[in-house]
NUFI-677659 format. One record per atom (N, C-alpha, C, O): y, z, x negated. Coordinates in steps of 0.2 Angstrom, whole numbers, plus 5000, padded with zeros to 4 digits. Layout:
YZX/...
//
This chain:
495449714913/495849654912/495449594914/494849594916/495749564914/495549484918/495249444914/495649424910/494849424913/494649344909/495249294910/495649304914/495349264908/495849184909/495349144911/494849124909/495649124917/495149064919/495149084928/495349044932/494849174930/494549204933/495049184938/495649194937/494749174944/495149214950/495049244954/494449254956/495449274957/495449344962/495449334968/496049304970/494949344974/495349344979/496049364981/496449404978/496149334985/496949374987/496949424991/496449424994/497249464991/497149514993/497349515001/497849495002/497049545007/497049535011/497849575017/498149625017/497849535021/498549555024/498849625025/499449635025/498049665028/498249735030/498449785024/498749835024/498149735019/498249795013/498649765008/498449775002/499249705008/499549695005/500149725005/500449705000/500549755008/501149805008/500949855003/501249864998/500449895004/500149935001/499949924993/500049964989/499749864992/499749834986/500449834982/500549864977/500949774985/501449774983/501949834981/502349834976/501849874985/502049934985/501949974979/502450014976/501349964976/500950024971/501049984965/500950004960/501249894966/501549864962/502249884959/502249894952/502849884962/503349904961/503249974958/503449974952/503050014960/502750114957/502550064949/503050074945/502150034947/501950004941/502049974937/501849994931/502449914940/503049894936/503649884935/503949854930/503949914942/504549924942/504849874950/504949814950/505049924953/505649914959/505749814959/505549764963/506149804952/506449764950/505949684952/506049634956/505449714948/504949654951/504949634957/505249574957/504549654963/504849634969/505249594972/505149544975/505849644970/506449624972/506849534970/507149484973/506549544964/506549464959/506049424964/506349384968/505349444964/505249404970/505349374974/505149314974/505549414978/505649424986/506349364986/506449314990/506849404981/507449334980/507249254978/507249204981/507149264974/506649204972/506349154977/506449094978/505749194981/505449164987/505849144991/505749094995/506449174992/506849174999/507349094997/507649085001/507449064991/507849034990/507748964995/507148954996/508148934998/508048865003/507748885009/507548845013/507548975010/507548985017/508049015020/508549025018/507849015027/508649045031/508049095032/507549085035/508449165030/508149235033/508549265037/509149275036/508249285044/508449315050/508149385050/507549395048/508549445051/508149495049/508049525060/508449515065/507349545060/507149545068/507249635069/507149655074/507349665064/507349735063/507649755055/507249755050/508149755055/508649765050/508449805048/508149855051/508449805040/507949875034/508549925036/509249925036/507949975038/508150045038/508050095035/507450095035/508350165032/507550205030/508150275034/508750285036/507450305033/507450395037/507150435035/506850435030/507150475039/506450525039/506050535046/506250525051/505250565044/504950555049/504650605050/504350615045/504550625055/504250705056/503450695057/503350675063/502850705052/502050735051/501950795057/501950855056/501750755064/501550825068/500850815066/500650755065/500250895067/499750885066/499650935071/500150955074/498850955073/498550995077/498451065074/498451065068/498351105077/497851175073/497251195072/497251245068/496851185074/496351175072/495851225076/495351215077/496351275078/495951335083/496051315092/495651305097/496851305091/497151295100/497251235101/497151215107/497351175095/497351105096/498151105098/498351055102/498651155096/499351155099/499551095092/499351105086/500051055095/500451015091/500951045086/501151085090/501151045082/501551075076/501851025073/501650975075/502351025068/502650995064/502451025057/502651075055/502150985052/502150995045/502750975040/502950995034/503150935044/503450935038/503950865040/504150845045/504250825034/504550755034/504450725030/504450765025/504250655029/504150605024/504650555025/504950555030/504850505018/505550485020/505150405019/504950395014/505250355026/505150305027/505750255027/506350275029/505450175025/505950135026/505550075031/504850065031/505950045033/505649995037/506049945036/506649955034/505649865038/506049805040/505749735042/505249715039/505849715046/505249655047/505849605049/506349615053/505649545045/506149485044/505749405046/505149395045/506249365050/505749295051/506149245046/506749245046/505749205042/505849155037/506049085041/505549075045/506349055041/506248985044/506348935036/506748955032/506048885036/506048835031/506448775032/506948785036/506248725028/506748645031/506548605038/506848585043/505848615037/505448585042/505448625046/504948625049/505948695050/505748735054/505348755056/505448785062/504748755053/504148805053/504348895050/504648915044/504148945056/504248985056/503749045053/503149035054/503849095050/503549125047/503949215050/504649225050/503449275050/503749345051/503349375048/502749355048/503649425045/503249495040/503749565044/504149565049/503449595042/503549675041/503249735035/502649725032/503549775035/503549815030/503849895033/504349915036/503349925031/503550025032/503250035028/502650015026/503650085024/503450115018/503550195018/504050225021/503150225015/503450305015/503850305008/503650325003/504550285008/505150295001/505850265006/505950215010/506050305004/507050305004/506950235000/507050234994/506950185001/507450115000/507250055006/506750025007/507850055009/507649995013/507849915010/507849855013/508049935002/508249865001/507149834999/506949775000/506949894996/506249874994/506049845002/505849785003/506049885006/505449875011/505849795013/505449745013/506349775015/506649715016/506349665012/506149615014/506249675006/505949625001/505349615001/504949574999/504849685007/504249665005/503949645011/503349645013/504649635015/504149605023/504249545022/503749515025/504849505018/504849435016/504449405012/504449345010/503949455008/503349415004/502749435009/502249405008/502849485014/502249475019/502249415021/501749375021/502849385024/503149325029/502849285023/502249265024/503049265019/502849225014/501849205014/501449145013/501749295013/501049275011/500549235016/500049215015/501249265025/500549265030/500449185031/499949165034/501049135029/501049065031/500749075025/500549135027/500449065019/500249045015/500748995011/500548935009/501449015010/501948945010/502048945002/501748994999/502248904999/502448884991/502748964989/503149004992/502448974983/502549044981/502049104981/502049154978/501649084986/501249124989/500549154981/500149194980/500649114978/500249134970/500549194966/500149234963/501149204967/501549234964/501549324967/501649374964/501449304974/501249394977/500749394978/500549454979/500349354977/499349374975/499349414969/499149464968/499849374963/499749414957/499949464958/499549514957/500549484961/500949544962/500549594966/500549654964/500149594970/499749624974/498849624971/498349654974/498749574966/498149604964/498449654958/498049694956/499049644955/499149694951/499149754953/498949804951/499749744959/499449834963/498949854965/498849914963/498349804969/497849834969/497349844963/496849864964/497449844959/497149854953/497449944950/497049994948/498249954951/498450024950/498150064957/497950124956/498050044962/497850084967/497150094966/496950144969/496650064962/496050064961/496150124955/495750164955/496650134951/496450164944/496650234946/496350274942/496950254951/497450304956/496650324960/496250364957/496350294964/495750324967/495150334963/494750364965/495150294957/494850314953/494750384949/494150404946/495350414949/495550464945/495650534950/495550594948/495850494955/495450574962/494750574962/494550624964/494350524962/493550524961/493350584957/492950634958/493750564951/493350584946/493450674946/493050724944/494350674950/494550754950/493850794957/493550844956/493850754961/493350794965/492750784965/492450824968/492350744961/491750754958/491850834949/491350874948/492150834948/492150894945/492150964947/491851014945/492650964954/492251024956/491951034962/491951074966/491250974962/491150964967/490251014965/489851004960/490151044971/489551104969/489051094973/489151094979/488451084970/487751064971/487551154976/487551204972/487351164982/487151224983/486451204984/486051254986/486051144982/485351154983/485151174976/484551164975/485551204970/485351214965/485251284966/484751324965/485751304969/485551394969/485051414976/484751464977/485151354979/484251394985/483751394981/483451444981/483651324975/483151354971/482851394967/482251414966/483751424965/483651484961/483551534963/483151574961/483851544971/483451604974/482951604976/482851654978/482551574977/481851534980/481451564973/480851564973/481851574969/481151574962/481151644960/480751654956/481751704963/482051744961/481551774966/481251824964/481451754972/481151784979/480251784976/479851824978/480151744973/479351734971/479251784964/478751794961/479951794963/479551794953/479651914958/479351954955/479851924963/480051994967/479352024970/479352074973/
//
């Protein structure tokens, strides 16, 4: 948890979809969404690729022949929207998410737009996105911990056989 006082970097562009993302998973969709409306109020939103979502086909290689294949479907949404203000200064974001909602991804390309001008509001998706990034931190922390337990030392048993060969 935070000290009061303390501040956070903000979180960087490339990884703030990703953030806000794992925000909503943590606190709930709704928040976002509240957001996003919020931010958007006294702007004109033009949507530059209308939220969509689908599915998208995981092709991967083989590993022997290097033939392409298909593993499987992930279901994505996408949307990238431009903000225009009073003073006509323009702002664009985008957003692609791997989840069936494109009303989410529409709300998280407008606080990208948001965050990329740095425009009034912009405090409010830093919080939102240091609090994801802090659940994405607790998430890699916790596969850390899963692959350090079964993760196996094999210079312990050359020793052991190194001492099995001498003690022969």
């Amino acid at each position: 948890m935070e000290r009061p006082g303390s501040t956070t970097p903000p979180v960087e562009r490339h990884h703030l979809v990703a953030c806000l993302m794992a925000c909503a998973k943590a606190l709930g969709r709704e928040t976002v969404l509240k957001a996003a409306t919020e931010l958007t109020e006294g702007l004109m939103v033009m949507p530059l690729q209308p939220a969509e979502s689908g599915l998208a086909l995981l092709q991967w290689r083989d590993a022997v022949k290097h033939h392409p294949f298909f593993m499987g479907e992930v279901p994505i949404s996408r949307a990238a929207v431009a903000l225009v203000n009073q003073r006509g200064e323009r702002a664009e974001g985008a957003a692609v998410v791997m989840a069936d909602d494109a009303e989410l991804a529409h709300a998280l390309a407008v606080l990208d737009a948001v965050h990329a001008r740095r425009w009034p509001g912009v405090e409010t998706i830093d919080a939102l996105a240091g609090r994801g990034a802090r659940a994405r931190e607790q998430v890699r922390a916790a596969r850390q911990a899963g692959l350090k337990r079964t993760r196996v030392d094999f210079a312990l048993l050359s020793q052991t056989d190194g001492a099995q060969e001498r003690t022969e």
